[in-house]
N, C-alpha and C positions, 0 to 999 in steps of 0.2 A: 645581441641579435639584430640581424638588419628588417625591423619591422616600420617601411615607410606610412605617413601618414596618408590619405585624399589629397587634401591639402598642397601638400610637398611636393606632390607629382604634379598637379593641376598649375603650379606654380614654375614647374620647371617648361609647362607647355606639352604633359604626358599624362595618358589616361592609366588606369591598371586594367587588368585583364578581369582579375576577377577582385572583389570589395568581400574583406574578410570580415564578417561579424561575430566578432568577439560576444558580444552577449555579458548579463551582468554579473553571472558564477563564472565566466573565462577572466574579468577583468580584476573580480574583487573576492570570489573564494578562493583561496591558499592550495586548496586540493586541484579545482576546475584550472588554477592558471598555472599548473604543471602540463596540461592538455594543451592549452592554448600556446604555450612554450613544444611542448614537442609537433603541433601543427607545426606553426613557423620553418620548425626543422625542416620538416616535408616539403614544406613550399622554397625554400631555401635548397632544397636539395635537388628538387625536381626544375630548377629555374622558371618556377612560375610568379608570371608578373602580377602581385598585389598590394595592397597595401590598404590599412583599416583607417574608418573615423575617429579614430582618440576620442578628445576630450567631445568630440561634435554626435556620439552615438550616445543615444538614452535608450532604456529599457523599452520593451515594445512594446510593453503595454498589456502582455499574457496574463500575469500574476492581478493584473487591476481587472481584466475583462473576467478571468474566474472566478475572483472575488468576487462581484457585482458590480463593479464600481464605473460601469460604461465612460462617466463623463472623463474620468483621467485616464481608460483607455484610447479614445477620440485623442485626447490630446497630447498626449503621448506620440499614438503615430502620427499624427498628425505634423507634430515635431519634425521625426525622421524623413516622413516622403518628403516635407520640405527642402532639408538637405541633401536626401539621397537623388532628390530630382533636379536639386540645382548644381550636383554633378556631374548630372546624365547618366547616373550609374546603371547599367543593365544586369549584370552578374554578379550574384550574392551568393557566399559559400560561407556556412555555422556550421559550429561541432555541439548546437543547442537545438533538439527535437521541436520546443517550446517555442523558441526565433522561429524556427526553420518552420511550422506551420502559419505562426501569425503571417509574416513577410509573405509566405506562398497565397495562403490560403483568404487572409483577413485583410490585407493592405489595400489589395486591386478595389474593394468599394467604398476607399477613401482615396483615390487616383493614384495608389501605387501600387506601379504595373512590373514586376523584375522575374528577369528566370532566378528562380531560388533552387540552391543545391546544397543538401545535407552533406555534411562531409566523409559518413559513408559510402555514399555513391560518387563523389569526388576523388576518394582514397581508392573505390573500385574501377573509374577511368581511366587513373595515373598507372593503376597495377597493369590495368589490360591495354595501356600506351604504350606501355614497356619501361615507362618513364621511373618506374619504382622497382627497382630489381634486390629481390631478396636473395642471395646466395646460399644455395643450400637450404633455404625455408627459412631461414633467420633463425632469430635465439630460442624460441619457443616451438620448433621441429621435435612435433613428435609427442609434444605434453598436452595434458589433457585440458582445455578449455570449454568453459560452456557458456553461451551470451544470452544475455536478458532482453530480450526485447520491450524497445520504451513504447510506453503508448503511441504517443504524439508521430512517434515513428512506424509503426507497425498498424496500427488499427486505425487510424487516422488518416497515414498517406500511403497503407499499403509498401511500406519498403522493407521486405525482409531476405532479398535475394542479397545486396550490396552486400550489409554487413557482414553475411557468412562467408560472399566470395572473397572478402580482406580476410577472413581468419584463415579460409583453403588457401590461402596464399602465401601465408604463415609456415604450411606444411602439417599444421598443430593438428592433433587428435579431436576434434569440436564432436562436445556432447551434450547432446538436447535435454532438456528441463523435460518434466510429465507435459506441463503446461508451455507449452512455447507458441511461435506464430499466431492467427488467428484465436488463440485461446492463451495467449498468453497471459501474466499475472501482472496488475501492476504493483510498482514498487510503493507505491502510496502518496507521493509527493505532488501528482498534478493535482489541476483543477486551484493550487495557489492554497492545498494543504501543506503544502513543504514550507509552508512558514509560521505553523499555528503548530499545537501539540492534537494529538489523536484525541478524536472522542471514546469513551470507555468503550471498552467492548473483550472479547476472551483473548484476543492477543491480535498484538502491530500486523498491520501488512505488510513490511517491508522485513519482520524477521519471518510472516510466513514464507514470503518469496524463498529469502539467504536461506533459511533451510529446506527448499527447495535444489536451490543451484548447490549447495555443501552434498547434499544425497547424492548428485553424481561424479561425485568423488574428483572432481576439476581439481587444478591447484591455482587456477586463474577466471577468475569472473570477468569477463568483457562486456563494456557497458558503451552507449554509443551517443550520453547522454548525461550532463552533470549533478539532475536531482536523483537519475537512476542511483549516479556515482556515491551520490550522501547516506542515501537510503540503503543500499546494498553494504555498503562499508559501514555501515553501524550496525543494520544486521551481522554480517561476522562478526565484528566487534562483538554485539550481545553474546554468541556462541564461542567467545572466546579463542577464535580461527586466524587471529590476524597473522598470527607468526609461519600459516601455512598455507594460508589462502588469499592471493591478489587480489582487489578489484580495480581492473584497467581499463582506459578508455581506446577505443579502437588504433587513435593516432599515437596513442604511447605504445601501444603493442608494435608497431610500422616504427615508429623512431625508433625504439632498443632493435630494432632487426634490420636498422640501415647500415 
């Protein structure tokens, strides 16, 4: 896959267009880095000029600042806007809700200032560019999908238009959850739970969720977000569904239908 580095280009004397942040479930979980392999596709397909920090990206610091842990949050970003500033980089595009608010949201009061773009709404420019052409609705015309809305994404920064208008793009049958948009359910992993086990209680929230999205009878869960992705897919798991029910991240849904 041609995934140039910062580095590599800044070294040829060329900037990129847009600085793809891979995020630390796109680099190093097994499930997250089939996402981050079907972006590239996208971007590979659409001739858009990017290229990520490799070895030079650290974690942003989310899961430290949920935790409590301010001072490795600080220093964390801290890290990043250093290098993202001695770039000049201005355009950031994650397919991580978690990246995608700290960088928007949390960065600018430690001097780092960037348009930051979910890759929902990124995936929703290139459809409405023309730049992404599904033929026919792609592979999943016509079947029934329903998508989770992540926090960080939905209740946080308000984006719940993008994600649906990639699935209507799709041509797919998209069926809403009881609980969806402004009321929707989290899947239980923010807040930097997704790395500790649940505290007791009458059952998970992440199998409450999956038997939510399994009730409307979808055969694909679309998720736009990698701990949704953990969380969701162990929920079916638990219900024993996997052999009939997907859970895909929005850019995998857009690669099988390139």
């Amino acid at each position: 896959m041609n995934v140039p580095t910062v580095a590599e280009l800044v070294a040829k004397g060329e900037k990129p267009e847009i600085l793809f942040w891979v995020g630390c479930a796109g680099s190093f979980d097994d499930r997250a880095k089939r996402v981050t392999q079907a972006f590239v596709k996208i971007l590979n397909a659409t001739e858009t000029k990017f290229a990520v920090l490799g070895t030079e990206e650290a974690c942003t610091g989310d899961p430290a600042r949920r935790a409590g842990n301010e001072f490795l949050f600080q220093m964390q970003a801290m890290n990043n806007i250093q290098v993202l500033n001695g770039y000049g980089i201005q355009k950031i595009v994650t397919a991580c809700p978690h990246c995608f608010n700290t960088l928007k949201n949390e960065y600018p009061d430690l001097g780092g200032n960037y348009e930051v773009i979910h890759h929902s709404t990124f995936l929703q420019q290139l459809i409405n560019a023309g730049k992404i052409k599904l033929t026919g609705g792609g592979s999943f015309k016509g079947k029934k999908i329903t998508y989770h809305d992540s926090c960080y994404l939905g209740r946080a920064n308000n984006i719940y238009e993008a994600p649906r208008e990639v699935l209507q793009a799709l041509d797919a049958d998209l069926v809403e959850m009881k609980r969806c948009r402004t009321t929707g359910l989290c899947c239980g992993a923010g807040g930097a739970q997704m790395f500790k086990e649940p505290e007791k209680g009458k059952q998970d929230i992440n199998i409450a969720r999956s038997e939510e999205a399994l009730a409307t009878g979808a055969t694909t869960i679309a998720v736009a977000c990698p701990f949704c992705m953990t969380m969701m897919t162990d929920g079916v798991k638990n219900k024993e569904k996997e052999s009939e029910v997907k859970v895909k991240d929005l850019a995998e849904l857009i690669a099988e239908s390139l």
